[in-house]
C-alpha positions as CSV (number, residue, x, y, z in Angstrom):
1,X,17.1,-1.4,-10.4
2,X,17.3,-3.7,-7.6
3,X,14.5,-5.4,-5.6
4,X,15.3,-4.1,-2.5
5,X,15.2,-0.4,-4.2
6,X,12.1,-0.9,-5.5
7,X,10.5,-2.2,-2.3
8,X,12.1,0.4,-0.1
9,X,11.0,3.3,-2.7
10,X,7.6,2.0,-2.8
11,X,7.4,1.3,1.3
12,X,9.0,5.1,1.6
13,X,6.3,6.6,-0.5
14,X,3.4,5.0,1.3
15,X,5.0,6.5,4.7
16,X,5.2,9.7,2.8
17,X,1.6,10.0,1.7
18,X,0.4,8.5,4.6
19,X,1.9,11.5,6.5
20,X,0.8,13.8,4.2
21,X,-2.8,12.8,4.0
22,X,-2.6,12.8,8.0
23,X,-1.4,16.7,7.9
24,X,-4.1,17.3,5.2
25,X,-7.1,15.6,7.5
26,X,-5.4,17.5,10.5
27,X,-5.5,20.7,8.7
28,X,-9.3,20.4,7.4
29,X,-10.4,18.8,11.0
30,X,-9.4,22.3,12.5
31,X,-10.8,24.5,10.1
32,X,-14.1,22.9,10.0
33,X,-14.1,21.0,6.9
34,X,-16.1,17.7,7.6
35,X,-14.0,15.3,6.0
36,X,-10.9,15.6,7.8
37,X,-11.6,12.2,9.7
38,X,-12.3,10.7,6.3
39,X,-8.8,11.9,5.1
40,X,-7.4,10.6,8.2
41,X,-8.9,7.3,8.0
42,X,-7.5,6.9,4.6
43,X,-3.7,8.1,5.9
44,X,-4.3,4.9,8.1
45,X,-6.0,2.4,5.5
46,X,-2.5,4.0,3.0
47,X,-0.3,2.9,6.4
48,X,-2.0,-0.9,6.6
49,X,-1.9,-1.5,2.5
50,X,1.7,-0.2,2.0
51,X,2.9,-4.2,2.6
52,X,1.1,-5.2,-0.2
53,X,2.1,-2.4,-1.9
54,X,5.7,-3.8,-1.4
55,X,4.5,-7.5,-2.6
56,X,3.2,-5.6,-5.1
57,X,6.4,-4.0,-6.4
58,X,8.1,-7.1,-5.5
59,X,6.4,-9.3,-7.9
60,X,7.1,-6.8,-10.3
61,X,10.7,-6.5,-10.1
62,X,10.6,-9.8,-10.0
63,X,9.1,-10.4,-13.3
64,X,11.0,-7.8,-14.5
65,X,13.9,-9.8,-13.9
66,X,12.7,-13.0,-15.3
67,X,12.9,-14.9,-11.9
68,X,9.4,-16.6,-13.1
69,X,9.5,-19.2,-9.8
70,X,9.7,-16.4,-7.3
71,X,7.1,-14.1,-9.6
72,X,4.6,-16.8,-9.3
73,X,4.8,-17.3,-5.8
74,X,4.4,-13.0,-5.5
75,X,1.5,-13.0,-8.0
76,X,-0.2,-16.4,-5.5
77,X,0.3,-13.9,-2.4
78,X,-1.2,-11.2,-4.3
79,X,-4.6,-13.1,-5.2
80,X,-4.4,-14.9,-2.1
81,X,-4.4,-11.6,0.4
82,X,-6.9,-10.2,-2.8
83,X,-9.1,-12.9,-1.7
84,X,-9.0,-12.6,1.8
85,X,-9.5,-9.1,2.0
86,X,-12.3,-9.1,0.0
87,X,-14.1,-12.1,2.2
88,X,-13.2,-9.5,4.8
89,X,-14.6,-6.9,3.2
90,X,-18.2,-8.8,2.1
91,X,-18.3,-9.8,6.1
C-alpha cells in the first residue's frame, strides 16, 4: 500500500467520525441528553488531531517500507508535537 493511501484513508476516516460524532452530539443536544456538547467538543478535538493522525500513519508506512531516515524524522515529529501538546496541556 502506498503512503499517500494510507494518509488519505486515515485523514478520510477522521473527517468521517468527526461528522458522525457531530450528528450524534446534534441528535442528543435536541432530545435533551446532557452530553451532546461533550460529543461535539470531541467531533472538534477528532477534526484538530486528524494531522497527527496522518504523521501518525505516515511514519508507519514509512517504517513499513524500510525508509528508516524518513521514519526517524516521522517518529522526531511525533514526540516532538507529543511534547508540546502535553506542555500545553499541563498549562
Amino acid at each position: 500500500m502506498n503512503i499517500l493511501e494510507n494518509i488519505a484513508r486515515t485523514l478520510k476516516l477522521s473527517v468521517v467520525l468527526s461528522v458522525m460524532l457531530v450528528f450524534i452530539g446534534l441528535a442528543a443536544g435536541y432530545t435533551g441528553y446532557p452530553l451532546g456538547d461533550d460529543v461535539i467538543w470531541l467531533a472538534v478535538l477528532v477534526i484538530i488531531l486528524s494531522p497527527f493522525a496522518g504523521v501518525i500513519a505516515a511514519t508507519v508506512s514509512l517504517a513499513l517500507e524500510k525508509d528508516r531516515r524518513w521514519a526517524v524524522v516521522g517518529l522526531t515529529l511525533i514526540i516532538v508535537s507529543i511534547i508540546g501538546m502535553t506542555i500545553a496541556w499541563i498549562r
